[in-house]
C-alpha positions in Angstrom: 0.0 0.0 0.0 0.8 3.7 -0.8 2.2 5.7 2.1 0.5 8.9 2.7 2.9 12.3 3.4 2.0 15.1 5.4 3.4 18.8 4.9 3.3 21.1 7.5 4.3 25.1 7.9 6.4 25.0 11.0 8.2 22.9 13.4 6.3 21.2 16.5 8.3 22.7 19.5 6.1 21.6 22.5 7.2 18.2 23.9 4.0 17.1 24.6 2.6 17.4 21.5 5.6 15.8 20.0 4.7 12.9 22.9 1.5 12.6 21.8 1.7 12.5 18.3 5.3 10.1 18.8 2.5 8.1 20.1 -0.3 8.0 17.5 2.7 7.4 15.2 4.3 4.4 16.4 0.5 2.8 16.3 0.4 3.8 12.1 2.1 1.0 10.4 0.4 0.7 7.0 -0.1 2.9 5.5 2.9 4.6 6.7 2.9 8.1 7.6 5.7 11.0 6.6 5.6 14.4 8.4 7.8 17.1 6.3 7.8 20.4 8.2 9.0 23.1 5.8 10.5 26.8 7.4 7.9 29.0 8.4 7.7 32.6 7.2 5.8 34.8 9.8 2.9 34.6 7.5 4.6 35.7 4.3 2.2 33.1 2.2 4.1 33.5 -1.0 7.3 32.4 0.9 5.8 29.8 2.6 4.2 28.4 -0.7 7.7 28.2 -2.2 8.5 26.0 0.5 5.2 23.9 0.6 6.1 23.8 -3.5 9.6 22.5 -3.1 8.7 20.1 -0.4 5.6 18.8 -3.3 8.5 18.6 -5.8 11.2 16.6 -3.7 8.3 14.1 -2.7 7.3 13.7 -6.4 3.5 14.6 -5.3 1.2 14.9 -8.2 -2.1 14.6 -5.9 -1.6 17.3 -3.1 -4.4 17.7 -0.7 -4.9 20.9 1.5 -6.4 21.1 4.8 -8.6 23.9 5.4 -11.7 25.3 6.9 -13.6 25.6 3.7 -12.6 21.9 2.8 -15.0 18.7 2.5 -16.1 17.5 5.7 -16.0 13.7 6.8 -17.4 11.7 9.6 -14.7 9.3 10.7 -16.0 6.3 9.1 -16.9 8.1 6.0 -13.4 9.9 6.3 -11.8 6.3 6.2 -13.6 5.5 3.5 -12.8 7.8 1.4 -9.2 7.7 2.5 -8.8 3.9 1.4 -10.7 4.8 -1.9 -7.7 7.6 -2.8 -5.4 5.3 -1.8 -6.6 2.6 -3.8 -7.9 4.2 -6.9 -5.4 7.0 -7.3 -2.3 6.0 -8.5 -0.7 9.6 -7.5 1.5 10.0 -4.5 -1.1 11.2 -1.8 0.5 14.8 0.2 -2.1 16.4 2.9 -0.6 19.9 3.4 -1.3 21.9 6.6 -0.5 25.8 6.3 1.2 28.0 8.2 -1.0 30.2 10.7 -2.3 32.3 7.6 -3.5 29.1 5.5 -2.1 28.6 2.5 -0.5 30.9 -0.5 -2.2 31.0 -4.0 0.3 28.7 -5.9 -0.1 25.8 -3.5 -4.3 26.5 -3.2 -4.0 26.5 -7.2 -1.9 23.4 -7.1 -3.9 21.4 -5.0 -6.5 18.1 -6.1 -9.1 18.7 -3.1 -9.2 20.3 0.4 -10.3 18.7 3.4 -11.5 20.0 6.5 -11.3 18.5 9.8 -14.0 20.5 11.3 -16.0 23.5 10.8 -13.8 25.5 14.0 -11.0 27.0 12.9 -8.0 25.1 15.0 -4.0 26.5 15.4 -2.0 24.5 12.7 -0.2 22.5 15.5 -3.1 21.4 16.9 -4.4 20.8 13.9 -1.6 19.0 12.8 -2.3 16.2 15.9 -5.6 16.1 15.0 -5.1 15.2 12.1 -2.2 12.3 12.3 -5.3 11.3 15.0 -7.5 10.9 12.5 -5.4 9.1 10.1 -4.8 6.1 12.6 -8.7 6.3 13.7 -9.2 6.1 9.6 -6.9 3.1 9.6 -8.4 1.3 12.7 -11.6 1.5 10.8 -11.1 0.1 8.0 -9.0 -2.8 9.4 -12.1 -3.4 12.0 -10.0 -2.7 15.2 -12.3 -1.0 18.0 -10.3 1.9 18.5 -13.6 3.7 17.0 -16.4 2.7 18.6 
């Protein structure tokens, strides 16, 4: 199976978020799952997307993903779902990009296949970015039956 990449504005600098998604990590075995934080730019998007772009290019991404607020909404099991259906129909490499704290600049928006939201609240990308890695081993218990979600 294809591994999935996420791309994220910023480093994670608090040691318990690095704890707890260390731990939520260590659980996702297949699929695997690649974090690539790219240099922030104190909300200079068109920096940042230079960044986000190079990251896109060294990964050989051709089906980039963004997460944001105004993105398609999911239930978990429905989020699984569709997750197993990219990673099975779409012979792409699969890249979920998380923006710095001003979102995303206008080449990587224009760049991007889709853009999924985790919820309708607007969260800080770090948080975000836990949420999310969350999500992608509750997607992954799912469809492998496991009762993490219940």
């Amino acid at each position: 199976m294809k591994d999935i990449h996420l791309i994220v504005v910023g480093k994670l600098k608090d040691k318990n978020l690095e704890a707890l998604e260390d731990n939520y990590l260590k659980r996702i075995k297949s699929p695997k799952l690649h974090i690539h934080e790219v240099k922030s730019h104190k909300e200079n998007l068109d920096l940042e997307a230079n960044e986000v772009e190079k990251k896109l290019n060294d990964i050989g991404a051709t089906f980039p993903i963004l997460l944001a607020e105004n993105g398609q909404l999911f239930d978990s099991p429905k989020m699984s779902k569709w997750l197993f259906n990219l990673l099975e129909v779409k012979s792409e490499k699969i890249v979920f990009i998380i923006g710095g704290a001003s979102g995303h600049g206008e080449k990587i928006i224009q760049r991007s296949k889709q853009k999924l939201s985790l919820s309708p609240l607007t969260y800080p990308h770090k948080l975000a970015r836990i949420l999310f890695v969350e999500q992608i081993y509750r997607a992954l218990t799912i469809n492998s039956g496991h009762p993490y979600h219940k």
